[in-house]
C-alpha positions as CSV (number, residue, x, y, z in Angstrom):
1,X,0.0,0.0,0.0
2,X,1.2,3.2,-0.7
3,X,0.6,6.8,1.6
4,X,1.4,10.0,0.3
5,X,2.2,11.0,3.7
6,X,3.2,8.7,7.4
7,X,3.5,10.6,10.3
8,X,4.7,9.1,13.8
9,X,3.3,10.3,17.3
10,X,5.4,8.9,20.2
11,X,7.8,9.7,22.9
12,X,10.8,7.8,22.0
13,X,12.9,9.4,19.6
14,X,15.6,6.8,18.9
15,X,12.8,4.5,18.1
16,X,11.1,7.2,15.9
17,X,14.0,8.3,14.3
18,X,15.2,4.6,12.9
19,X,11.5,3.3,11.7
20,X,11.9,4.4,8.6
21,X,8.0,4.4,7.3
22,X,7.0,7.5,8.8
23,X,8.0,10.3,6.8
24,X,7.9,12.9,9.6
25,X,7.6,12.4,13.6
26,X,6.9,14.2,16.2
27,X,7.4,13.4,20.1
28,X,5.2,14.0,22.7
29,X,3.8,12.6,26.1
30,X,0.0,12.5,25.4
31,X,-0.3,11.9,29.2
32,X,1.2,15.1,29.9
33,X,-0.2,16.9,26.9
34,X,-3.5,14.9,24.8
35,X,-3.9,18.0,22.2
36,X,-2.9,17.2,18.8
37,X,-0.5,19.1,17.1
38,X,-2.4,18.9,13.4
39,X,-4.9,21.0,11.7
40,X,-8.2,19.7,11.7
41,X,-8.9,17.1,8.5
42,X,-5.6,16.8,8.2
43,X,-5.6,13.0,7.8
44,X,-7.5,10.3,6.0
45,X,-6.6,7.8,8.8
46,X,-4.7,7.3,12.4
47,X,-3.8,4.2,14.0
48,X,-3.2,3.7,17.7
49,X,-0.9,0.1,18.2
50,X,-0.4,-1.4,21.6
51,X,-0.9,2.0,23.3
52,X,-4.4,3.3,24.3
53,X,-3.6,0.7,27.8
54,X,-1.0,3.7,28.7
55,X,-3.1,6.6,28.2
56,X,-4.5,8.4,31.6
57,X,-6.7,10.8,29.5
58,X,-7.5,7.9,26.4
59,X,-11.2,10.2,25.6
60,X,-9.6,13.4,25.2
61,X,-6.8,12.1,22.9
62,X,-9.0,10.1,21.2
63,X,-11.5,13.1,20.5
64,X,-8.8,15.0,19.5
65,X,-8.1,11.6,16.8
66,X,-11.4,12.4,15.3
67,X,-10.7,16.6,15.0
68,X,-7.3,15.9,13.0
69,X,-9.3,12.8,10.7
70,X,-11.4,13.8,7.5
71,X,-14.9,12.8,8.6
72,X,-15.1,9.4,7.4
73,X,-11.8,8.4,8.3
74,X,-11.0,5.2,10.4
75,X,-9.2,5.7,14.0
76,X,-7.9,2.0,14.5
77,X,-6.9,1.1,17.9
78,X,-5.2,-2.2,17.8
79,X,-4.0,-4.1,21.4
80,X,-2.8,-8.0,22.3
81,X,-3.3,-9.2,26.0
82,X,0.9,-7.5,26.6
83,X,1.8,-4.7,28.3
84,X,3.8,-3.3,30.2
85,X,2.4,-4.0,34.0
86,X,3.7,-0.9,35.6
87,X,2.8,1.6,32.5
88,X,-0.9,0.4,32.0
89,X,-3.8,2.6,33.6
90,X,-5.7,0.3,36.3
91,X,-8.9,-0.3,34.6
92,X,-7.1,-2.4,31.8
93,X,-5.6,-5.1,34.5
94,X,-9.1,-5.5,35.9
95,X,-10.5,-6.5,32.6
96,X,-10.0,-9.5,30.1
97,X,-9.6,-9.6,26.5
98,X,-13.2,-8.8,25.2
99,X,-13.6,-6.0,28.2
100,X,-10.4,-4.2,26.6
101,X,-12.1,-4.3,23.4
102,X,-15.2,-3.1,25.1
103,X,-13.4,-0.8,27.3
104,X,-11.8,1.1,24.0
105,X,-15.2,0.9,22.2
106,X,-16.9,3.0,25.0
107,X,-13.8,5.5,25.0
108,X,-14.3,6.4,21.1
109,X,-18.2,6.6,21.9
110,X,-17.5,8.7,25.2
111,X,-15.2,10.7,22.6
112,X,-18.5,11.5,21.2
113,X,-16.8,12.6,17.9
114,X,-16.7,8.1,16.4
115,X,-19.4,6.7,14.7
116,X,-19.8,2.8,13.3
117,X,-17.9,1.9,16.6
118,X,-17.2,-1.8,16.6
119,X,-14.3,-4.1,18.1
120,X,-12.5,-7.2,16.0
121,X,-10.8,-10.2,17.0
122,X,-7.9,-10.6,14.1
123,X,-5.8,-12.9,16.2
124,X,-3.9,-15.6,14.4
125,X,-6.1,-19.2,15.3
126,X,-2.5,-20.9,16.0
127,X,-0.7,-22.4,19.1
128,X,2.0,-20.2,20.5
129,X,0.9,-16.9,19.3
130,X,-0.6,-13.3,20.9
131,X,-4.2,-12.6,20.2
132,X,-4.5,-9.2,18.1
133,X,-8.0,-6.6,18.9
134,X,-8.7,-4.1,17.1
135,X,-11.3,-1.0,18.1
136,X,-12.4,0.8,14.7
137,X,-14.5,4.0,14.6
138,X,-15.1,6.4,11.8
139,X,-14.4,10.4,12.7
140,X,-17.7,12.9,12.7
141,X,-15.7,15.6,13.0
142,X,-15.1,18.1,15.8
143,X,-16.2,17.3,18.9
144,X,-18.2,19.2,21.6
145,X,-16.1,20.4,24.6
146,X,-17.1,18.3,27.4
147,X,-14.3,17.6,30.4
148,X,-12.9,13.7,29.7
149,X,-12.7,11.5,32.5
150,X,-9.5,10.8,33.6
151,X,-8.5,7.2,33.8
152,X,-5.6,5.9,35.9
């Protein structure tokens, strides 16, 4: 597939720096600060892997997802039953596979900016390997200003 534009979101710059698909990337702590830093419709799609278990404030950066998408676009939030114990927010160790699915389905709804909300099992049906979830939820547009709920 090819994009006329990949840009990376993350705080590690090393690893940012050597992936080579993103053609730009910019680091930042969306726990310290969940705004965006794009222009609204700026993109035609955003994907969120093995991360929305470490965001404190996962509604605001997710309605803040559906600002900088076209309307239309997917936000695709994929996740496995890994993390890293001491980094995830609480709510995702209290919860098994199909609650973190409906966990991140309710946080794209609470978003209130996601429509077509639904949650897929793609994980490999073999012996020995990681299950993969995805959440997938279409952008409306902007979003009204209500306070998110932080989660911790």
């Amino acid at each position: 597939m090819t994009y006329s534009c990949v840009v990376g979101l993350g705080m590690n710059e090393l690893e940012l720096r050597e992936n080579s698909r993103p053609d730009a990337y910019v680091i930042q702590d969306l726990n310290t600060n969940p705004r965006l830093p794009f222009g609204n419709g700026e993109f035609d799609g955003v994907g969120c892997c093995v991360s929305i278990d470490y965001l404190t404030w996962p509604v605001e950066v997710l309605r803040e997802v559906g600002l900088v998408l076209k309307v239309g676009s997917p936000a695709i939030i994929s996740f496995s039953n890994r993390c890293f114990p001491d980094k995830a927010v609480a709510i995702w160790h209290q919860l098994d596979d199909w609650g973190h699915v409906r966990l991140v389905e309710e946080y794209l709804r609470e978003a209130g900016n996601f429509e077509n909300v639904r949650g897929l099992d793609r994980s490999p049906r073999r012996m020995f390997s990681d299950p993969l979830y995805a959440v997938i939820g279409e952008s409306t547009g902007p979003h009204n200003n209500a306070e998110p709920e932080k989660y911790i």
